[in-house]
N, C-alpha and C positions, 0 to 999 in steps of 0.2 A: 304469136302466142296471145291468147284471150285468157282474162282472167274472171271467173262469175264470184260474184258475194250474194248471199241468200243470209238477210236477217234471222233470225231465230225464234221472231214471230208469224214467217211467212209458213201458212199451212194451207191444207186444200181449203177453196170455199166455192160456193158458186158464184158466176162470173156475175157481172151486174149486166143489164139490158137497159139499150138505149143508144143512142147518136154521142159520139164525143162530140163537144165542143170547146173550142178554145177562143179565148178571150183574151186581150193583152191592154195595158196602159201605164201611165208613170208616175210612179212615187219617188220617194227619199232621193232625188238627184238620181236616178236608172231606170230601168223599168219592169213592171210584172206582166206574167204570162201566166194564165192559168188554161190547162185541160178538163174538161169533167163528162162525167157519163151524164147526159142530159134528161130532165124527168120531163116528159111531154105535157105539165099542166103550168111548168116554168119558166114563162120566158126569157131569155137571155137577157135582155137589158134588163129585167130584177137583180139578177145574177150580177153585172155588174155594174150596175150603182150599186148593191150592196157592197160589192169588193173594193170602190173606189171609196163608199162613204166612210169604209171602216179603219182607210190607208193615210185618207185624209185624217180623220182623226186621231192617227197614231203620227204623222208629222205635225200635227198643231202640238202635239206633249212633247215629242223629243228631238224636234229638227236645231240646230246649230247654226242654219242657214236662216230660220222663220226669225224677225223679230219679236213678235209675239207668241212663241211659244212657251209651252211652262219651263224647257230645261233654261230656255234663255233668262226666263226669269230668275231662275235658281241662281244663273251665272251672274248676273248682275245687281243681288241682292247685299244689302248691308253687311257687314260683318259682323254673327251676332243673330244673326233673321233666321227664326225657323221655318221656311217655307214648305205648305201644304203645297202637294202632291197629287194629280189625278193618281189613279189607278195603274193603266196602264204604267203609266210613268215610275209610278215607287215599286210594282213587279221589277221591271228592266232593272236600274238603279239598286237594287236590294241585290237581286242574281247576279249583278255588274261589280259589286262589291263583297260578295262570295266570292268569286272567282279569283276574284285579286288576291284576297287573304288564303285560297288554298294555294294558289302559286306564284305565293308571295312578291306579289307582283311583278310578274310576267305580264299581266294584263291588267290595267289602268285605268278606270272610267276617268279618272282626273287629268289624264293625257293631253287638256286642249290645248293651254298654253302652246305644248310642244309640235302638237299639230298642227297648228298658227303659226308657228315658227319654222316648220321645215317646209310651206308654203303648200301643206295639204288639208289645209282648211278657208272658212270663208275670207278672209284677208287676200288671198289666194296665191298662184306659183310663187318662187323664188327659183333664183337660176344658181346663186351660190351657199355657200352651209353658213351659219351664224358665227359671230364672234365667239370667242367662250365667256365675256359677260354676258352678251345675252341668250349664252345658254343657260347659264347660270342663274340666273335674273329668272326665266320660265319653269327651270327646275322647281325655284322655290319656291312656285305658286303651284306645284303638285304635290301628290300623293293621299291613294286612297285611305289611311288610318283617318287623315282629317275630317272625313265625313262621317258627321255623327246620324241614326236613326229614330225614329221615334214611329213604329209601326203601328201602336196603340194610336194614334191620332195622322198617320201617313204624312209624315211630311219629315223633310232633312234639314239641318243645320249646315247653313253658308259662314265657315269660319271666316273667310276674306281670303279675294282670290281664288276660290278655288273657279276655276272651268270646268264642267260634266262636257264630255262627248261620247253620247253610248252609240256610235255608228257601227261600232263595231259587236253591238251585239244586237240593236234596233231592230236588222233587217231579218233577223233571224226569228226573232221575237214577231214579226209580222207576218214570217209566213204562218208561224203558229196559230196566230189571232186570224188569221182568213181563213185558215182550216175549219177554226171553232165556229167562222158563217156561213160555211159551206153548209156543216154538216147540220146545224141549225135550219139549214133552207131544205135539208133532204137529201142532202149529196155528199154521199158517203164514198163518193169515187172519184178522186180528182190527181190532179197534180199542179203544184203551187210552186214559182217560181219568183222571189225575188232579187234582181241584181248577180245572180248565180247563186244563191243560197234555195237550195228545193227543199218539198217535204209529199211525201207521194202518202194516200191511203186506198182500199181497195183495189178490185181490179178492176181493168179494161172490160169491156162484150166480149172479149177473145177469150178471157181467162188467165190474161197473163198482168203480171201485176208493172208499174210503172218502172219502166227501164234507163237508167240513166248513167250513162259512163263519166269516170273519175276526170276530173279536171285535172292536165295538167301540163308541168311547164315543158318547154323544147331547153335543147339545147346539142352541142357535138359529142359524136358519140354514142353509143345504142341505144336505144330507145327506151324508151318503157314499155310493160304491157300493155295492149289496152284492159282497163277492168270496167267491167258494168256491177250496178247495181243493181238491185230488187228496191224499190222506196216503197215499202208496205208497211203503215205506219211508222216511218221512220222521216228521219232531217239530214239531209248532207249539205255543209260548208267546208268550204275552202279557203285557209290564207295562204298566199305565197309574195314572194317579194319580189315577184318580177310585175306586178299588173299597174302599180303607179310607180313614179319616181321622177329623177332630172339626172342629168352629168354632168361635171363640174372639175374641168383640169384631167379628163381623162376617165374619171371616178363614178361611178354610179352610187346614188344614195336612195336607196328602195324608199316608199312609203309606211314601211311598218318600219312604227320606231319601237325600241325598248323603254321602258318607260323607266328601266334603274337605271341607264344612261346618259335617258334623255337624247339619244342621238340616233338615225336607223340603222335597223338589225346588222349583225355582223358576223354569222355564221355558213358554215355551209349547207345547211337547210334552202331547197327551192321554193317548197310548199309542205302544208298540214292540211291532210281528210280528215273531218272527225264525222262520222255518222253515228247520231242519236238521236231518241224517241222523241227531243225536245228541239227543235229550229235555233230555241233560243240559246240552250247551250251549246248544242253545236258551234253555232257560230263566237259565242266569245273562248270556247277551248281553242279552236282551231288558230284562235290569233294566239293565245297562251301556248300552245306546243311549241308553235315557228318560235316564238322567241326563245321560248326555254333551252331550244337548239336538241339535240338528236338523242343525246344523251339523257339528261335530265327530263328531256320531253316525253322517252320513251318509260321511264322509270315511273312519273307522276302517271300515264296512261296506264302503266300496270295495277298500278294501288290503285286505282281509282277503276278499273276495268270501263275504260274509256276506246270504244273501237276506233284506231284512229290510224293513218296510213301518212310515212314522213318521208318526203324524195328528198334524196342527199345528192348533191353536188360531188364526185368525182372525177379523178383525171380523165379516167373511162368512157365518160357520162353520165347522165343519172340512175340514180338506183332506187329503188321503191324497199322499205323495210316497213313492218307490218307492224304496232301492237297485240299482243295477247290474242284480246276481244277481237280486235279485227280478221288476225288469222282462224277464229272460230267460224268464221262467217264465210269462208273460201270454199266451194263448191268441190267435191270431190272431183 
């Protein structure tokens, strides 16, 4: 069984002419891949140095790993310090901090601490789970109300303590921002790929527009459909809770933590699709559903008309349930 999704802005156009080309290299700790319809007075390596210069400079603002980056900076700022902000950096940061307050935090830019802690950050592995002091201890160095804004002059308030980690909506946010030097270079036809977060715009020389099936998890049991996408002007991210983790006394403890427990996820949720117009949001709902769990996640997707697609865990095996928006998008 195949399942098609057709965004709602895909209509007829004409097809673009030229050679695809694809180009790939590494950012934010993964790596990008990019396709494009090729314009014959462009050579590929403009293309990418452009795509590496503009990847680099989106890890110099918000890498966790870089010493000298700006968020590091933020992180280890005085208590008290209002620290200016590139650009790039106070976009993420701003939309990182929406997010949390509409689901109420499900999703955490102030997460580090705990990402430090359950050994999926630069500190790096751990093989067993934390005492509960020092889960405790990391807790109280979260939470997003604590960060204050100041947009008029781009820059946040470091109350003390606080850790930013916008990984989880970084890379989303960068395919966006490569889009925008595509399309500035002429190339209005591409597909952007980083760390599995994609964002496809026009079409192939075929006429068909970038085709990309759902990610998702295995397990016993029947299967899932497969679905494809159309990425015609659109973003698709993926979180699930099987892609990092450790075991410990038998137990698996994913990498997506909850950030009101401070501990990893603990539902039956595998994985969250969210496809939309923006990479950046895509990618920080998709971690906001998984946690929210199947319920609540599918609820906030409704009000919010968020196309998003949630595999549940069953005795059976996995089952695929669709939001609202998402089921509009299902191909007759």
């Amino acid at each position: 069984m195949r399942q098609i999704l057709l965004p709602p802005t895909l209509k007829a156009a004409r097809p673009s002419i030229g050679e695809v080309v694809a180009l790939h290299g590494e950012t934010m700790g993964t790596g990008w891949s990019l396709r494009y319809v090729a314009r014959p007075t462009l050579p590929r390596e403009t293309v990418q140095r452009a795509v590496q210069a503009r990847l680099d400079a989106l890890v110099g603002e918000m890498s966790t790993w870089d010493a000298g980056s700006d968020l590091l900076r933020y992180n280890t700022a005085m208590p008290g310090t209002w620290c200016a902000l590139p650009s790039d950096c106070f976009t993420v940061l701003q939309a990182a901090l929406a997010c949390a307050s509409q689901t109420n935090g499900a999703y955490d830019p102030t997460a580090g601490p705990l990402v430090d802690l359950w050994g999926f950050g630069p500190p790096g592995p751990v093989t067993a789970p934390p005492s509960p002091a020092a889960l405790a201890a990391a807790r109280a160095r979260t939470g997003w109300p604590r960060v204050q804004l100041d947009p008029a002059k781009r820059r946040a308030l470091q109350p003390g303590g606080i850790q930013l980690d916008l990984s989880a909506i970084a890379k989303g946010y960068a395919v966006d921002a490569i889009g925008r030097v595509l399309t500035g270079l002429g190339i209005d036809h591409h597909l952007v790929e980083i760390g599995g977060e994609l964002r496809g715009a026009g079409l192939k020389p075929d006429g068909q527009p970038w085709w990309v099936q759902l990610e998702s998890p295995t397990a016993p049991g029947l299967p899932l459909p497969e679905t494809v996408v159309a990425l015609y002007g659109v973003a698709i991210a993926t979180s699930g809770d099987y892609r990092q983790g450790f075991t410990h006394a038998g137990r698996h403890y994913s990498h997506t933590l909850d950030p009101r427990s401070g501990k990893p996820l603990q539902n039956d949720l595998a994985a969250v699709t969210v496809l939309h117009a923006s990479g950046m949001q895509a990618d920080a709902l998709a971690t906001a559903l998984l946690v929210l769990g199947l319920e609540k996640g599918l609820a906030h997707a409704q009000r919010h008309g968020i196309a998003a697609r949630f595999v549940q865990r069953q005795r059976t095996g996995l089952v695929a349930r669709l939001s609202p928006a998402m089921s509009d998008w299902l191909a007759p």
